[in-house]
C-alpha positions in Angstrom: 114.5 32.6 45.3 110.7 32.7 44.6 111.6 30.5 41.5 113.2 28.2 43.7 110.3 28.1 46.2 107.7 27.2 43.3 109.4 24.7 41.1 106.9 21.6 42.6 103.4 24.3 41.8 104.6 26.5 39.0 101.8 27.1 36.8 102.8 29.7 34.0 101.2 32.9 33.3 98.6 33.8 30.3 99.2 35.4 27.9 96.8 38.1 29.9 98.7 37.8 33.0 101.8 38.8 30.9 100.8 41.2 29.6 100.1 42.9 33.4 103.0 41.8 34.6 105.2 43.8 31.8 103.1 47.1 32.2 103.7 46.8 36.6 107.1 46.3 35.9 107.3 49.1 33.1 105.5 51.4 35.5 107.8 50.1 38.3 110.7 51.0 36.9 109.1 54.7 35.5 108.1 55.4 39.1 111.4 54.5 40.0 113.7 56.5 37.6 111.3 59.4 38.2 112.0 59.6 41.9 116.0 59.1 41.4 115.7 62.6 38.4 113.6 63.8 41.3 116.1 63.7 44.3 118.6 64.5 41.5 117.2 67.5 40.9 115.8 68.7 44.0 116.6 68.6 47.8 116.0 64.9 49.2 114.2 66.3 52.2 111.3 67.9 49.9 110.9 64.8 47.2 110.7 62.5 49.6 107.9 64.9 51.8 106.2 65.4 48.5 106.4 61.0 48.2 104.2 61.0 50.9 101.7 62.7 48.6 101.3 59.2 46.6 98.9 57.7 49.2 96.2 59.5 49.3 96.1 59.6 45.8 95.8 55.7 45.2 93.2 56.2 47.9 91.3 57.9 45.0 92.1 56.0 42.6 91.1 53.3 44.0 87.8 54.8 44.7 87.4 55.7 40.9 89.0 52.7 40.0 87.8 49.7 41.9 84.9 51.2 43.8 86.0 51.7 47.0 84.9 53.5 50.0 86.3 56.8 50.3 86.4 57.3 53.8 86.5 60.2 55.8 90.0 59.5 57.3 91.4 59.6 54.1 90.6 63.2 53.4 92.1 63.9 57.2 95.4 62.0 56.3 95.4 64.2 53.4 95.6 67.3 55.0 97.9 65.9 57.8 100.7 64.9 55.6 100.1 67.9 53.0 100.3 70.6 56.1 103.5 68.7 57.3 104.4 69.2 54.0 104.1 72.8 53.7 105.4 73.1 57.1 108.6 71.2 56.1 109.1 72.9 52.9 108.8 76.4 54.7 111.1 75.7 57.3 113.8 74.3 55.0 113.8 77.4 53.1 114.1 79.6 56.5 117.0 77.4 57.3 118.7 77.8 53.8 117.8 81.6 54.3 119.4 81.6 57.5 122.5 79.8 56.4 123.1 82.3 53.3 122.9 85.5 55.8 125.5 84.0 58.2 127.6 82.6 55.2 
């Protein structure tokens, strides 16, 4: 489609911009088969808590990375979604707990 939509301004990448585009679609596709061993491997519920970890993470790294502003939010978000997390995890082992005494 996106080929389709650019035939009339295509302008090919460098060699450079190959390059990039091969190791975010290497990466892509590590990320990728990563999460699917993941929720292979262990409850859905917990990976895709755990997931959530991811963005404050790249908030770093982008602070490292690029210079960004680490703002004070993002250390709040941080502990928001890693409490919920903890919280989540907890009470889905008091349900399994639960469901192996009445079993």
């Amino acid at each position: 489609m996106s080929l389709l939509l650019n035939l009339n301004g295509w302008v090919s990448p460098s060699s450079t911009q190959w390059f990039w585009l091969l190791i975010i679609g290497v990466t892509a596709l590590t990320a990728h088969f990563c999460i699917t061993k993941a929720m292979q491997t262990a409850e859905a519920s917990v990976v895709v808590i755990l997931d959530f970890l991811r963005l404050p993470a790249i908030g770093i790294v982008g602070a490292i990375a690029y210079g960004e502003d680490i703002d004070f939010a993002l250390f709040i978000g941080a502990l928001v979604m890693l409490a919920g997390n903890l919280i989540a995890i907890v009470r889905s082992k008091r349900v399994k707990k639960r469901h192996r005494n009445v079993a």
